[in-house]
Backbone of each chain as ProteinMPNN parsed JSONL, in Angstrom:
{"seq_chain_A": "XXXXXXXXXXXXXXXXXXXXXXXXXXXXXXXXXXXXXXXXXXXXXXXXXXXXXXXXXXXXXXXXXXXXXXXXXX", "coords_chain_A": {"N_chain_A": [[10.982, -15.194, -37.161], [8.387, -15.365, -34.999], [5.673, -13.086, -34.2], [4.854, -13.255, -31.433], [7.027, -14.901, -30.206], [8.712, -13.079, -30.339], [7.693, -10.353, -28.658], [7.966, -12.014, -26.202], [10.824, -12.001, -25.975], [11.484, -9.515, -25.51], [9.657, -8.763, -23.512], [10.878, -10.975, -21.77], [13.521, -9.19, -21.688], [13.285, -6.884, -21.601], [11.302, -6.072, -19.451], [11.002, -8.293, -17.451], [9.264, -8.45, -15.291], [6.619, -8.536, -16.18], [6.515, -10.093, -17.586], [6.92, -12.789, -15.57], [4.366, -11.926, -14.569], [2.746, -12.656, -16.919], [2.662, -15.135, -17.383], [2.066, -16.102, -14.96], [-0.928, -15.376, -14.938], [-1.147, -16.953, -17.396], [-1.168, -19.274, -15.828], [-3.633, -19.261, -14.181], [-5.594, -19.264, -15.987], [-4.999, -21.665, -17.408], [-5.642, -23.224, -15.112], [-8.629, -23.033, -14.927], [-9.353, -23.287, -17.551], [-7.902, -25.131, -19.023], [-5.216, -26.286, -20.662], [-4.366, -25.699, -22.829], [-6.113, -23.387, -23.39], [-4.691, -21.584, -21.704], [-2.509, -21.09, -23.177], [-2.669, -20.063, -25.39], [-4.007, -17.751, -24.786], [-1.5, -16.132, -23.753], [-0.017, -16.257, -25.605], [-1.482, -14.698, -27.647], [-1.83, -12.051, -26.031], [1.043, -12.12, -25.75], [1.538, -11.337, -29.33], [-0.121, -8.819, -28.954], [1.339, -7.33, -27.437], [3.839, -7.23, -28.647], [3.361, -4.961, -30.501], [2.403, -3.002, -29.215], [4.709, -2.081, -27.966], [6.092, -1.572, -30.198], [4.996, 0.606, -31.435], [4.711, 2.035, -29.042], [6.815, 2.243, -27.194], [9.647, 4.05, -26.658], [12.021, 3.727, -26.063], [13.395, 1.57, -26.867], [13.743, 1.207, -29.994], [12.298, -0.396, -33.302], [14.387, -1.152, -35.231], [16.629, -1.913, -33.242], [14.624, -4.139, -31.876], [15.301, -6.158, -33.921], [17.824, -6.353, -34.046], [18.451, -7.59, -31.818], [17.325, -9.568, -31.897], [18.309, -10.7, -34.123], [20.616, -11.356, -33.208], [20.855, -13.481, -31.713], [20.843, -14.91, -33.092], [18.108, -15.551, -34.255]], "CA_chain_A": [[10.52, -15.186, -35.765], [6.584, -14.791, -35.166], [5.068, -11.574, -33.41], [4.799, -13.918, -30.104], [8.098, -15.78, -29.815], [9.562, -11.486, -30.339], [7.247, -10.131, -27.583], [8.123, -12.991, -25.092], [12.076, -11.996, -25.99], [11.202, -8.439, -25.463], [9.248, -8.895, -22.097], [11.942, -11.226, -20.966], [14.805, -8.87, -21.406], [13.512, -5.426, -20.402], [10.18, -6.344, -18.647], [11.026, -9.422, -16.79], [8.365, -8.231, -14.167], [5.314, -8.123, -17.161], [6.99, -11.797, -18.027], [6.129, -13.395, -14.801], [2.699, -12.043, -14.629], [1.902, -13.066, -17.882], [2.919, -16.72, -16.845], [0.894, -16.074, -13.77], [-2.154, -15.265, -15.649], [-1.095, -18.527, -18.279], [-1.614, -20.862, -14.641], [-4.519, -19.164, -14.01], [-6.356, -19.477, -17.319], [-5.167, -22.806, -17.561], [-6.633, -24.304, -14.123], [-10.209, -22.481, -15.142], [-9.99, -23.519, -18.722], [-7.435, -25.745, -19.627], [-3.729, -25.578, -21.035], [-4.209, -24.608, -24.701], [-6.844, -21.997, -23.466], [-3.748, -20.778, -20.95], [-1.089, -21.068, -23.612], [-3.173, -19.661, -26.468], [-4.293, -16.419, -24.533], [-0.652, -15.743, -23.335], [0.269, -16.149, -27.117], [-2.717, -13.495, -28.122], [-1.474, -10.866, -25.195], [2.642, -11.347, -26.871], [1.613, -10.914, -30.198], [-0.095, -7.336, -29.258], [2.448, -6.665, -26.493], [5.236, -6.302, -29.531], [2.85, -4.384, -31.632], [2.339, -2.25, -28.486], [5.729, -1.777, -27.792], [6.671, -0.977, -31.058], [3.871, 1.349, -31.394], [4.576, 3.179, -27.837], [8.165, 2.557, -26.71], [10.832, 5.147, -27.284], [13.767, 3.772, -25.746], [13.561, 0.571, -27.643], [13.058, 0.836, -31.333], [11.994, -1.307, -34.351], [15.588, -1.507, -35.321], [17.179, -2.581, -31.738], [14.336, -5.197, -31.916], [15.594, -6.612, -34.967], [19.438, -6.501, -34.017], [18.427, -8.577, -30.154], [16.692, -11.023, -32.596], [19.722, -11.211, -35.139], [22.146, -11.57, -32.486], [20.629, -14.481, -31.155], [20.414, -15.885, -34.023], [16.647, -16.405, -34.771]], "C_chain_A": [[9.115, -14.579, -35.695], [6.849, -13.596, -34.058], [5.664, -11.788, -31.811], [6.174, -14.023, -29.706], [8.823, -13.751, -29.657], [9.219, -10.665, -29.502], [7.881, -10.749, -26.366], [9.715, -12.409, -25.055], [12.43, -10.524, -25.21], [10.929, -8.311, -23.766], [10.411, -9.399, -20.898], [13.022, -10.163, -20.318], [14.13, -7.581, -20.451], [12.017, -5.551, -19.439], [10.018, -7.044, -17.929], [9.649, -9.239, -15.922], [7.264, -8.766, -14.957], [5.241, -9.961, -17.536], [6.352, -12.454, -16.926], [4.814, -13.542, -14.717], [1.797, -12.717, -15.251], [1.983, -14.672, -17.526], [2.084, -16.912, -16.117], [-0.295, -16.18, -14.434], [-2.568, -16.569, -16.568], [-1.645, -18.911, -16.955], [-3.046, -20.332, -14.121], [-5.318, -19.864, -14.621], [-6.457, -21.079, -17.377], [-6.211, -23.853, -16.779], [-8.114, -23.926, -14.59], [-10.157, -23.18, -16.564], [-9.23, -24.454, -19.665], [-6.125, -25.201, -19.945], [-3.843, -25.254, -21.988], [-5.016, -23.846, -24.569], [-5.774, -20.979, -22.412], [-3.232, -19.893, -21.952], [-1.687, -20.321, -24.706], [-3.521, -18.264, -26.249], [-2.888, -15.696, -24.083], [-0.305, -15.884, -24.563], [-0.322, -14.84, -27.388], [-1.819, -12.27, -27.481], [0.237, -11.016, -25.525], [2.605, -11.068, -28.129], [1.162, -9.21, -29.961], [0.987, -6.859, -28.203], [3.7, -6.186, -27.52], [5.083, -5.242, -30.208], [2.789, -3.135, -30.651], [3.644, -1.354, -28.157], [6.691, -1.373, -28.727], [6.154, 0.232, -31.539], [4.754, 2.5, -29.958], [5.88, 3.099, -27.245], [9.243, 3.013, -27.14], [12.171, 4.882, -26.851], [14.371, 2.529, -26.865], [13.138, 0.826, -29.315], [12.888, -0.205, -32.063], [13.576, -2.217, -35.01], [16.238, -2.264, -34.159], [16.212, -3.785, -31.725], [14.966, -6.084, -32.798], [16.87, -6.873, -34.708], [19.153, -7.918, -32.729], [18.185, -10.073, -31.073], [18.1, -11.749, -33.384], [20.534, -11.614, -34.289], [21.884, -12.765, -31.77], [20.422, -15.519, -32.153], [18.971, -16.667, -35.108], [15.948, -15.49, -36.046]], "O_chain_A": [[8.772, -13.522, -36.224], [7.823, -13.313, -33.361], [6.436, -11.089, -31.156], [6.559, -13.233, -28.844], [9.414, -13.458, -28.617], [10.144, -9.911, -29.201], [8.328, -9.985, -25.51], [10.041, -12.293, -23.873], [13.405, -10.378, -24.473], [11.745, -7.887, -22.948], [10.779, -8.876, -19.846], [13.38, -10.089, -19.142], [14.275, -7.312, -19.258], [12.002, -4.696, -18.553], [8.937, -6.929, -17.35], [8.916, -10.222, -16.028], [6.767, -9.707, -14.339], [4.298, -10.739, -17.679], [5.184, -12.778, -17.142], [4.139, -14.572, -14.742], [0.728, -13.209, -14.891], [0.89, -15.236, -17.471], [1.244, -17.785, -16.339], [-0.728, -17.331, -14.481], [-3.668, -17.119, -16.623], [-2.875, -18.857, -16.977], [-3.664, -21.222, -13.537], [-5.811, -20.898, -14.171], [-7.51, -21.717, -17.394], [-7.022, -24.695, -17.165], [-8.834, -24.923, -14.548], [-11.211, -23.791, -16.743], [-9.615, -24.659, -20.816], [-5.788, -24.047, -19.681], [-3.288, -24.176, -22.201], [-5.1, -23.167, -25.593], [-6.002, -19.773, -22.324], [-3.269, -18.663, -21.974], [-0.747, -19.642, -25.117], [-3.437, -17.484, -27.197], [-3.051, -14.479, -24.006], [-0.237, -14.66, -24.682], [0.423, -13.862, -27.341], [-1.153, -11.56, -28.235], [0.805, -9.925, -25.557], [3.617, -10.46, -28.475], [1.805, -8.339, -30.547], [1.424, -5.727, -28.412], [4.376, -5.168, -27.372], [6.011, -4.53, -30.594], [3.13, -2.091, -31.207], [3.61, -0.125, -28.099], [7.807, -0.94, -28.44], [6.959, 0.965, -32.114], [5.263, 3.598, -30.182], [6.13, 4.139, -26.637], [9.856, 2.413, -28.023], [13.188, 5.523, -27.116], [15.432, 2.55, -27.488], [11.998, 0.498, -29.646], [13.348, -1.218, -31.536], [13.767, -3.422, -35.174], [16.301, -3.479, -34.35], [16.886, -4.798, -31.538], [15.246, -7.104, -32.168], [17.194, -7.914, -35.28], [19.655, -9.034, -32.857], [18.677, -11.195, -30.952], [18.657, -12.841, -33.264], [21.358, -12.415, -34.732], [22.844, -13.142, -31.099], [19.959, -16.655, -32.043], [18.815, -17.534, -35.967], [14.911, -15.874, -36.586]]}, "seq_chain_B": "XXXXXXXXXXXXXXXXXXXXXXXXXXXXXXXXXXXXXXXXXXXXXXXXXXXXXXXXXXXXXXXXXXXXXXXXXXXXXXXXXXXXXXXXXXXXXXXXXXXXXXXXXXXXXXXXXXXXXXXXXXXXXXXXXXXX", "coords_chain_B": {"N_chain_B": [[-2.097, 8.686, -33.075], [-2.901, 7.656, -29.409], [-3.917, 10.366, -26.792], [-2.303, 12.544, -24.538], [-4.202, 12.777, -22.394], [-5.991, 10.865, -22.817], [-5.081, 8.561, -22.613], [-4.165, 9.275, -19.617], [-6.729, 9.736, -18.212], [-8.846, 6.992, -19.249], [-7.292, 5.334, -19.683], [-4.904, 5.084, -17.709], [-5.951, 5.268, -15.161], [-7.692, 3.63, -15.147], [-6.817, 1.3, -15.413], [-4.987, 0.779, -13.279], [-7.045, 1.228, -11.466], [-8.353, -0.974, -11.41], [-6.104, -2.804, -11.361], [-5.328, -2.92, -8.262], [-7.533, -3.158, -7.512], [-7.93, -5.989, -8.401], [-6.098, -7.417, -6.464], [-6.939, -6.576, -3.957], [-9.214, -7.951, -3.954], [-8.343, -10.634, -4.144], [-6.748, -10.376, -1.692], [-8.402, -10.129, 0.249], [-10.997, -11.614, 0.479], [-13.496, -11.848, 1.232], [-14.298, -9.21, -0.016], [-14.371, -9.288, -2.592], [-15.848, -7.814, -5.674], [-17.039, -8.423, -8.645], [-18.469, -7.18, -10.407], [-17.802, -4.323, -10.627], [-15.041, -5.202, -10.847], [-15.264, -5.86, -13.648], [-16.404, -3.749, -14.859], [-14.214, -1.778, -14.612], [-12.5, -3.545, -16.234], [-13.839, -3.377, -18.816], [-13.979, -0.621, -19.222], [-11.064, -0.918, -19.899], [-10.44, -1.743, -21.812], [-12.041, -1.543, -23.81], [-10.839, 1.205, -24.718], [-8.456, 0.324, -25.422], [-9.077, -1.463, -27.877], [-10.216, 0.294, -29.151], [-7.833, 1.992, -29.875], [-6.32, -0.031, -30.637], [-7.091, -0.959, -32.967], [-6.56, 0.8, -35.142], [-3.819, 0.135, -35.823], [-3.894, -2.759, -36.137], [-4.245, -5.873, -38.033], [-7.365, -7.145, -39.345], [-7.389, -9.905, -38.839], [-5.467, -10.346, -36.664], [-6.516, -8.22, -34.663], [-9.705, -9.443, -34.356], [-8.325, -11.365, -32.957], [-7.3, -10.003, -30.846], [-9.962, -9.169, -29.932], [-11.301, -10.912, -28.918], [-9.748, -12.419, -26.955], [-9.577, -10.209, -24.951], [-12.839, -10.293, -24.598], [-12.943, -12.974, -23.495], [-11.103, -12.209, -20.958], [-12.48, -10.392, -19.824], [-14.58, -11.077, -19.311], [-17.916, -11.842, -16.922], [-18.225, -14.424, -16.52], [-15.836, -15.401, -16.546], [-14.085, -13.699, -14.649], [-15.784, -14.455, -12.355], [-15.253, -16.451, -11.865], [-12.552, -16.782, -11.303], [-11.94, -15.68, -9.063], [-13.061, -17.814, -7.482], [-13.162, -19.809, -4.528], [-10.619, -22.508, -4.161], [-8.825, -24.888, -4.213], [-6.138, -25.927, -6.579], [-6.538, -23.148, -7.399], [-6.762, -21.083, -5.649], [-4.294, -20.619, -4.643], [-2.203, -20.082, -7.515], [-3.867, -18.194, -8.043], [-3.357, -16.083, -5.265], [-0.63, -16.041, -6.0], [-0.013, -14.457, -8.417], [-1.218, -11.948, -7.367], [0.664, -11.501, -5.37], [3.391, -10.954, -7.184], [1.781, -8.98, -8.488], [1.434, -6.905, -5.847], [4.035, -7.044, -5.234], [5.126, -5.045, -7.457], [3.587, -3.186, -7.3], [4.037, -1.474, -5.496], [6.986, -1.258, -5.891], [6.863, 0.472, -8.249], [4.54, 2.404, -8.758], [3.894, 5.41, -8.446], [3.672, 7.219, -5.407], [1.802, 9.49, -5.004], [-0.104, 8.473, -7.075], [-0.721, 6.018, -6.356], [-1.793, 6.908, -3.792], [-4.356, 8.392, -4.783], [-5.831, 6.322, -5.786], [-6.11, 4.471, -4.13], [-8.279, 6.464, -2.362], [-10.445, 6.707, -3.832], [-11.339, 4.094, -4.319], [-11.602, 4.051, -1.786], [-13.482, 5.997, -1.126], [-15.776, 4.837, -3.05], [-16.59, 2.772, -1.609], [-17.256, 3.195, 1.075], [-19.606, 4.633, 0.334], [-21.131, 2.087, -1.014], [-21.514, 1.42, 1.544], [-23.358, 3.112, 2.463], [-25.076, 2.771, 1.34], [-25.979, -0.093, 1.994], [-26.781, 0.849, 4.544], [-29.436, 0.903, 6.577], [-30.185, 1.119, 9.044]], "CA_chain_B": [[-1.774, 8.471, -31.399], [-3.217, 8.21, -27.837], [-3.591, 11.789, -26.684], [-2.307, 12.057, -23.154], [-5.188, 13.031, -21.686], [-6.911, 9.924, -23.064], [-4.432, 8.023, -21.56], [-4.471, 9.327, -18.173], [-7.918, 9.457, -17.725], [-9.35, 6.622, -20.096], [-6.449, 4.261, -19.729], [-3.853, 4.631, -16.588], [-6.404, 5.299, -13.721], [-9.162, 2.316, -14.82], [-5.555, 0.034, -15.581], [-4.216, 1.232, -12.077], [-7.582, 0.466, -9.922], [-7.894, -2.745, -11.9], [-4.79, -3.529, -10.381], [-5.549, -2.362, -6.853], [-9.418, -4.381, -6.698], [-7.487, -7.57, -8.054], [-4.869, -7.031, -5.441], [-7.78, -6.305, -2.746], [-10.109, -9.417, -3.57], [-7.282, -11.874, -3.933], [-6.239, -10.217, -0.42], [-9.666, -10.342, 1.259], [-12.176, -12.678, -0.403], [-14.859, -10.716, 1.436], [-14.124, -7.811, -0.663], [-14.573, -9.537, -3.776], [-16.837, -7.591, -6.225], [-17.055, -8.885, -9.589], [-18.844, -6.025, -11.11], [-16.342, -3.389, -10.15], [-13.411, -4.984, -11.785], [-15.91, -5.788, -15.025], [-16.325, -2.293, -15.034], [-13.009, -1.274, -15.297], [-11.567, -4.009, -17.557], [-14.617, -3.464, -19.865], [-13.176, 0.71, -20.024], [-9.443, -1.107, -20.265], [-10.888, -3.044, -23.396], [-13.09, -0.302, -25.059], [-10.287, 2.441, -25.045], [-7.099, -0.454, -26.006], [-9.221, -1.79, -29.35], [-9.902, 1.491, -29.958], [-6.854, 2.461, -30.767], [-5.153, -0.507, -31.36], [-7.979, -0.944, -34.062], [-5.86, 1.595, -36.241], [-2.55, -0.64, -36.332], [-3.955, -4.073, -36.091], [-4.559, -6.047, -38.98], [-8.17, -7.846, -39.389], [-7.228, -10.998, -37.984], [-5.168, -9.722, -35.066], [-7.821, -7.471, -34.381], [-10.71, -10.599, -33.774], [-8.031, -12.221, -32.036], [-7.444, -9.264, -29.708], [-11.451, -8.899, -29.052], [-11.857, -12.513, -28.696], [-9.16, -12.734, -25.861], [-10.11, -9.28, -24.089], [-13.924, -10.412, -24.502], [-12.558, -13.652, -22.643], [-10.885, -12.287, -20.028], [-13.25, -9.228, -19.048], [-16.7, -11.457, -19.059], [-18.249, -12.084, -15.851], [-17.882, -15.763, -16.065], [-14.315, -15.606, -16.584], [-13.685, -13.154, -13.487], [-16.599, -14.802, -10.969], [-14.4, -18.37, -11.517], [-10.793, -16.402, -10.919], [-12.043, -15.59, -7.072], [-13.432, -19.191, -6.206], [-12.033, -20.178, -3.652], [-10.476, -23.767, -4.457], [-7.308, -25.006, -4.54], [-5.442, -25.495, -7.021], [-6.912, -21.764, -8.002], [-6.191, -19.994, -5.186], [-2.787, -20.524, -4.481], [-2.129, -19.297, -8.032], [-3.907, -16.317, -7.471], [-2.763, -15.461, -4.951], [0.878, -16.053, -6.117], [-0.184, -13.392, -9.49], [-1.898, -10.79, -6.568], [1.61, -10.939, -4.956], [3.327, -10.022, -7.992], [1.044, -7.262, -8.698], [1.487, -6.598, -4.866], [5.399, -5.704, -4.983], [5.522, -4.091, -8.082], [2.575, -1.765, -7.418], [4.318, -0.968, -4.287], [8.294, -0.764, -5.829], [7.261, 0.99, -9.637], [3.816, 3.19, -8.374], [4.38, 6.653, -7.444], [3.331, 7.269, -3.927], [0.573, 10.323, -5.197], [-0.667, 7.435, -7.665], [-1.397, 5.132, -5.419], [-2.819, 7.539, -2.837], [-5.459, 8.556, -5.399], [-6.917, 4.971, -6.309], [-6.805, 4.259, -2.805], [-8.778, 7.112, -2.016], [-11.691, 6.579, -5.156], [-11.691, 2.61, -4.152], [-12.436, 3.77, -0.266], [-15.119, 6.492, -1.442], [-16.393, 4.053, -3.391], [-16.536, 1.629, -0.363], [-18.054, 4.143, 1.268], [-20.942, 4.763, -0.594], [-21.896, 0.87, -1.063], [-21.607, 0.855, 2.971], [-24.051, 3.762, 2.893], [-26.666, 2.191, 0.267], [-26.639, -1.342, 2.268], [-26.929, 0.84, 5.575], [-30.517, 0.679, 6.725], [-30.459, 2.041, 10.114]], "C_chain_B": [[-2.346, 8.616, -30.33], [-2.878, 9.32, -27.495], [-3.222, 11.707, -24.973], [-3.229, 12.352, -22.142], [-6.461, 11.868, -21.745], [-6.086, 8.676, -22.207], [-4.446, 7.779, -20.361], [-5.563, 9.013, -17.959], [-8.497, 8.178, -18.306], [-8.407, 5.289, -20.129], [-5.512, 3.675, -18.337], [-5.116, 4.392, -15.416], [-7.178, 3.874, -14.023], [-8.133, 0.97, -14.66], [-5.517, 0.118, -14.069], [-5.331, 0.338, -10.708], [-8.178, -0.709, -10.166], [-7.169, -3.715, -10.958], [-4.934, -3.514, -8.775], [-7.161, -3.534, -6.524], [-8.669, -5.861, -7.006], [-6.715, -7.85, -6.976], [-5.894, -7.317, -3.947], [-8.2, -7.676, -2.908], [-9.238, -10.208, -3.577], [-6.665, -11.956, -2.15], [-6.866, -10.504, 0.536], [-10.586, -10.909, -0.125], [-13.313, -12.349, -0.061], [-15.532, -10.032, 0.475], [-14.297, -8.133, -2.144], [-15.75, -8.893, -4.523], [-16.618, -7.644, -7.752], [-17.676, -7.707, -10.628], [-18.185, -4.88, -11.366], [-15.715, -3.548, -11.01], [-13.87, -5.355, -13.032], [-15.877, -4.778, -15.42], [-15.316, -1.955, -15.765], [-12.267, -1.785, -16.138], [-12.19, -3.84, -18.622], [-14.086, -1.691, -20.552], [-11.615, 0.392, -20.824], [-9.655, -0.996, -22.036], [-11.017, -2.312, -23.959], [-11.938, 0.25, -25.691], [-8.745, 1.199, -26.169], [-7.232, -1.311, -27.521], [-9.723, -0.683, -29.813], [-9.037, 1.923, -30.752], [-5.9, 1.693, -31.362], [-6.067, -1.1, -32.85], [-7.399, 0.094, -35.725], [-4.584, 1.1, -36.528], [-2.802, -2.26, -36.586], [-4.601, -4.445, -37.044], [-6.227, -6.742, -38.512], [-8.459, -8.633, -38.205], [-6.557, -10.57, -36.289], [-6.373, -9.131, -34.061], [-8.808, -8.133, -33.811], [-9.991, -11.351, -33.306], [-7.877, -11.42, -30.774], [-8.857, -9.188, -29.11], [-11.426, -10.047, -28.289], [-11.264, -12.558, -26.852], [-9.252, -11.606, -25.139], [-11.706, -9.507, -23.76], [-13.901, -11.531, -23.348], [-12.262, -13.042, -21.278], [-11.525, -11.181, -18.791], [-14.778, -10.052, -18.981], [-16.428, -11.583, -17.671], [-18.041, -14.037, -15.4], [-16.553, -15.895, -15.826], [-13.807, -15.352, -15.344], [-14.347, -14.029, -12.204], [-15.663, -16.1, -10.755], [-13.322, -17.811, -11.073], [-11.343, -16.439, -9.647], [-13.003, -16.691, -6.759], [-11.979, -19.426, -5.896], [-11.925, -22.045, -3.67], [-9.259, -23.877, -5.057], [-7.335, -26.011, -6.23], [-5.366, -23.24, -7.276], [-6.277, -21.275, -6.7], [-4.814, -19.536, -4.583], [-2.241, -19.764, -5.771], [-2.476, -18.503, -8.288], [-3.362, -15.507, -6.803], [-1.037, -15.382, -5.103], [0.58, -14.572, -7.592], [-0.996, -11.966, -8.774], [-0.035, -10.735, -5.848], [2.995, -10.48, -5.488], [3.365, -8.874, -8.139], [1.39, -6.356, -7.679], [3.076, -5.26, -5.064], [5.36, -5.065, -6.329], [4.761, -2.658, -7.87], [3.196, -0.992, -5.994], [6.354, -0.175, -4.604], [7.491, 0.388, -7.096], [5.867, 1.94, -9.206], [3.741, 4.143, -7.569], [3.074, 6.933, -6.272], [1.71, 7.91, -4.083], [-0.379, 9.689, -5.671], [-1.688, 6.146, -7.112], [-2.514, 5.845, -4.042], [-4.409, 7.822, -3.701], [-6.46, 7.113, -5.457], [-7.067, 4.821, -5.357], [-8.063, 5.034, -2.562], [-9.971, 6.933, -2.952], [-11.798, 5.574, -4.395], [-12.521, 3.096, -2.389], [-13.659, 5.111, -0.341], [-16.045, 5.379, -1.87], [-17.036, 2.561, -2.529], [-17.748, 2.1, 0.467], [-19.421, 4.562, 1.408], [-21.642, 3.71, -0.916], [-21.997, 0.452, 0.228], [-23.067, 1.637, 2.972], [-25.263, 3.244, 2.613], [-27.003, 0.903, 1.385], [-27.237, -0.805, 3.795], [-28.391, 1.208, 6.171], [-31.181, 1.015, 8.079], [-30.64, 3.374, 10.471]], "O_chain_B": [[-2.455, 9.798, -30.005], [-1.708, 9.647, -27.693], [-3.802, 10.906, -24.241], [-2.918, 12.121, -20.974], [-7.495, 11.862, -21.077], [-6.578, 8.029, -21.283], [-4.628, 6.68, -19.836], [-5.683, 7.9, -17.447], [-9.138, 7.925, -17.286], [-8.86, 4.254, -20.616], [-5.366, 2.514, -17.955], [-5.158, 3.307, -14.835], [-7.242, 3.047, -13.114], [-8.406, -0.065, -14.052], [-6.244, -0.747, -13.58], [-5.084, -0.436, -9.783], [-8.521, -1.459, -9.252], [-7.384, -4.705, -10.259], [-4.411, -4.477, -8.216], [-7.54, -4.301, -5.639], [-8.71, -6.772, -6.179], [-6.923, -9.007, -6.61], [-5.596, -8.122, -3.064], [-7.723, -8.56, -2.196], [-9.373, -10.82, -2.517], [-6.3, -12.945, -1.515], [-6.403, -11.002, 1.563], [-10.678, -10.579, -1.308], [-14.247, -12.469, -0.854], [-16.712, -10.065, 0.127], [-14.364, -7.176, -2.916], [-16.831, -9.326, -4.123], [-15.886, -6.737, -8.147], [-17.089, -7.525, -11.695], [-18.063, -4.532, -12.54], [-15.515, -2.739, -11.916], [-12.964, -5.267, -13.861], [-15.284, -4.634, -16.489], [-15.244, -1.815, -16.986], [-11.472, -1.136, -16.817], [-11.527, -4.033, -19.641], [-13.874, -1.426, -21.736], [-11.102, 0.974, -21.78], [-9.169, -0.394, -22.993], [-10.188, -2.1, -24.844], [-11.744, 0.046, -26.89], [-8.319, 1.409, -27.305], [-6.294, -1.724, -28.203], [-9.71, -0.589, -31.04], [-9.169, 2.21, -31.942], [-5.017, 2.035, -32.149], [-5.419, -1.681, -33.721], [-7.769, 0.026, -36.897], [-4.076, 1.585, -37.539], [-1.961, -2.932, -37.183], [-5.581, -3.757, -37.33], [-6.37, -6.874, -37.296], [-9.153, -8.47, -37.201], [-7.091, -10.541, -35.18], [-6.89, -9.57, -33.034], [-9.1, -7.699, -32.697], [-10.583, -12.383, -32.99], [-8.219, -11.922, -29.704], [-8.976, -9.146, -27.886], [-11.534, -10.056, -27.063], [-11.966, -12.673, -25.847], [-8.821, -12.007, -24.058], [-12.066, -8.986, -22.704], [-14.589, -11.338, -22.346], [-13.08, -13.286, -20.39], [-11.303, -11.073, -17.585], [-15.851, -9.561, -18.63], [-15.318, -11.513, -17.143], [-17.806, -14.611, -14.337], [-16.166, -16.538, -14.85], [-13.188, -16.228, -14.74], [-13.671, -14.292, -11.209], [-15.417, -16.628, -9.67], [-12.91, -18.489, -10.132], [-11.127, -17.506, -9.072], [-13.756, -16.534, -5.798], [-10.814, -19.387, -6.293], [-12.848, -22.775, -3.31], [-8.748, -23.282, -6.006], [-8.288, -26.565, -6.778], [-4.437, -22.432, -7.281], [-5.07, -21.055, -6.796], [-4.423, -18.437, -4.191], [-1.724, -18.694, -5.449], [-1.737, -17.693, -8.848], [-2.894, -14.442, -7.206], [-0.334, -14.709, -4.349], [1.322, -13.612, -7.381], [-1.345, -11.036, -9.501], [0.445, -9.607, -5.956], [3.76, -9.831, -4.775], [4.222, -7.994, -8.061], [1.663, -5.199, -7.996], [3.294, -4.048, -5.072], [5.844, -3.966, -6.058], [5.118, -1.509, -8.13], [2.692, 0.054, -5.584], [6.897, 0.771, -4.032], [7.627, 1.516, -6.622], [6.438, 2.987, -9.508], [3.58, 4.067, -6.351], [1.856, 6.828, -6.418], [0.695, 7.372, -3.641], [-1.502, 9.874, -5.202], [-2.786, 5.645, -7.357], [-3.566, 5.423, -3.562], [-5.468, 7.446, -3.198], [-7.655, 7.054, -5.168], [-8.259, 4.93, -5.068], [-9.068, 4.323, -2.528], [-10.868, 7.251, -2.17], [-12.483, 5.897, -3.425], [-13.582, 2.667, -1.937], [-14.636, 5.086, 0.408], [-16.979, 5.017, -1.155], [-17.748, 1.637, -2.924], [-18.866, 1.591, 0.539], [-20.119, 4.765, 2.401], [-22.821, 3.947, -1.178], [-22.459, -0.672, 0.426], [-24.009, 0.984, 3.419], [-26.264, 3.216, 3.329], [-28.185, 0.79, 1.712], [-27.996, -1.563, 4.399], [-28.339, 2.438, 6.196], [-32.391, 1.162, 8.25], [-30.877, 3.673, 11.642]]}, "name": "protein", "num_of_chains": 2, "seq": "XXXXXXXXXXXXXXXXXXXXXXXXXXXXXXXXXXXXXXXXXXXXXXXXXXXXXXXXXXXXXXXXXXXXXXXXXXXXXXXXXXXXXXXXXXXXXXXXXXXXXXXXXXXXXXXXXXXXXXXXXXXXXXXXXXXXXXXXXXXXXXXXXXXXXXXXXXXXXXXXXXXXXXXXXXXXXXXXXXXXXXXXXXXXXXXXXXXXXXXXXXXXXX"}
């Protein structure tokens, strides 16, 4: 599972709020610059969002990421 | 590690009235000042490859500038507040958003402060244009 696709899983579950935005921000980007300059900068901002969140969040660890992932199978 | 004093000052407040001027110009299109929120996403930027400059590999690293260099230029921001549909409907759908959360998850004192900087700062560009 890449950086991205583990961020986005992450955001979903306990951030839902951070999730929308970032979507929001994708339809922005896109109308100004296109869809693979949307979809490519909302990629960029989940790869450091996991690195961030593995880095700075204490309720969630490195491990618990790794189990959400396993248990889903990916 | 981020020290929390680099944080607060250096990270939450410039994040916070970030959030509060996109919030404003998306709200009033008047109020739009493009320099302002350059300002503060250009401190977001500085202080967030700062430090994420010590965990991020190379590549990550020139992909993080690349897409913070993107989304803090002046071209990038002056096109988000035209006004022209398709655009401003999804603006303002990502200002109302920002709207309720900064209103359910932003403590009350928090928000009084940025208010209070954003309307000095108001303030003070009323005083400069005032000529009477």
């Amino acid at each position: 599972m890449t950086n991205s696709k583990v961020g986005r899983k992450l955001l979903e579950e306990i951030a839902p709020e951070a999730f929308s935005l970032l979507n929001s921000m994708r339809d922005v980007v896109t109308i100004l610059d296109g869809r693979p300059k949307g979809t490519e900068m909302k990629k960029n901002l989940l790869k450091i969002a996991v690195k961030i969140l593995n880095l700075y969040n204490s309720t969630i660890s490195p491990l618990q990421i790794q189990t959400t992932c396993s248990d889903n199978g990916q | 590690m981020i020290t929390e004093e680099v944080y607060i000052h250096s990270l939450k407040l410039p994040i916070l009235r970030a959030w509060s001027c996109y919030v404003d110009f998306c709200e009033m299109p008047f109020a739009v000042d493009v320099p302002i929120l350059k300002g503060l996403m250009d401190e977001i930027a500085h202080h967030v490859l700062a430090e994420m400059s010590k965990h991020l590999s190379q590549k990550n690293l020139v992909m993080l500038t690349e897409t913070l260099d993107y989304l803090c230029s002046e071209d990038t921001l002056t096109r988000v507040f035209k006004e022209e549909e398709p655009l401003t409907s999804t603006r303002n759908a990502s200002a109302a958003l920002l709207r309720k959360y900064w209103d359910a998850h932003i403590p009350k004192m928090e928000r009084e402060r940025v208010h209070s900087i954003q309307a000095e700062n108001s303030y003070q560009g009323e005083k400069k244009n005032d000529w009477t």
